[in-house]
N, C-alpha and C positions, 0 to 999 in steps of 0.2 A: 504494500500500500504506500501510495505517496503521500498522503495530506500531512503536513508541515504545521508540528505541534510545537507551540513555544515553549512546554516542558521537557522536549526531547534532552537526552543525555549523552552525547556523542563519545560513550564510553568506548573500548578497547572489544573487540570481541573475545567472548568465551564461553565455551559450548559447557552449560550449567541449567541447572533447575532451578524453578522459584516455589515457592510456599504457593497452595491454590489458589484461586480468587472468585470472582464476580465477575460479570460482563458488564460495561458498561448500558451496554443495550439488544437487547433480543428482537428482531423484528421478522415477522414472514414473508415468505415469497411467495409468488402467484403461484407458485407450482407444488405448495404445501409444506415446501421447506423452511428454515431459518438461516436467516443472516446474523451472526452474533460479531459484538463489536466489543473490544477490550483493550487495554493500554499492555503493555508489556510492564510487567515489575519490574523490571530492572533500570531499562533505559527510556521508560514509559511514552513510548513512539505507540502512533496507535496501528492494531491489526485487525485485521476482517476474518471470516472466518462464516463459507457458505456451505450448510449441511443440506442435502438435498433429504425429503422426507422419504420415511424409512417404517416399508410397513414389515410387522414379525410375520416373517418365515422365507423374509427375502431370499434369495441364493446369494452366498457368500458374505453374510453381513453377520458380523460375530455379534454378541452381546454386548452392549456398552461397558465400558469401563470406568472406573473410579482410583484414585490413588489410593494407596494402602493396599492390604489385602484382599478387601471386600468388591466384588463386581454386583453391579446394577443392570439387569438386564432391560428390553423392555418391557412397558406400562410401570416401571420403577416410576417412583415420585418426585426424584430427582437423577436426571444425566448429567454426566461428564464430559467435558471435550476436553481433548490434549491441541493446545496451541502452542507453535513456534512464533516467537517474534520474529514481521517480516514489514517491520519500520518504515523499508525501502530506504533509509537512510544508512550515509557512510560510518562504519566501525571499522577502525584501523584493525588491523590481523586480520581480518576474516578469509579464509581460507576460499580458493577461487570456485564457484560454484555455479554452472549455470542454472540460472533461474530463482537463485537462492539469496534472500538478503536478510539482514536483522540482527542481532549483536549477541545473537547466540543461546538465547535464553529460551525455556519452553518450561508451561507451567497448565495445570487441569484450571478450569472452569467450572462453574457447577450455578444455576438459578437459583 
């Protein structure tokens, strides 16, 4: 993502986890999925993050997941997403990657 946040932190990259968080914003798509919006913990650049909807007994669509030990399948009360920060902004180090941006950080999500 590119929108240019005046809180961004144009820290160093390095490929790390953050504590989980909140989304800033959950919205749906015409097509019954969601667009969830979040800052990165680390370098609090913002990311997107589009889930197309997902009915049980897809093919090839494992259970949701949650950090810790515990998984959240569907009709759970709460879902998880794993996001990568993808800032689109520059982090010195970051290893060359096409198609890849963000400072390295990736952290769960949950409503």
């Amino acid at each position: 993502m590119t929108d240019r946040d005046p809180r961004h932190d144009p820290c160093a990259w390095a490929d790390g986890t953050a504590e989980p968080g909140r989304p800033d914003a959950v919205l749906p798509r015409p097509d019954g999925g969601l667009v969830v919006r979040a800052h990165c913990p680390r370098c609090h650049g913002p990311t997107v993050k589009r889930i197309p909807r997902i009915l049980p007994g897809d093919k090839g669509v494992d259970e949701a997941e949650q950090p810790g030990d515990t998984a959240k399948g569907a009709g759970s009360e709460q879902a998880w997403v794993l996001f990568f920060c993808e800032c689109g902004r520059p982090h010195l180090g970051r290893p060359p990657a096409e198609g890849r941006y963000g400072c390295g950080t990736s952290w769960w999500v949950s409503r």
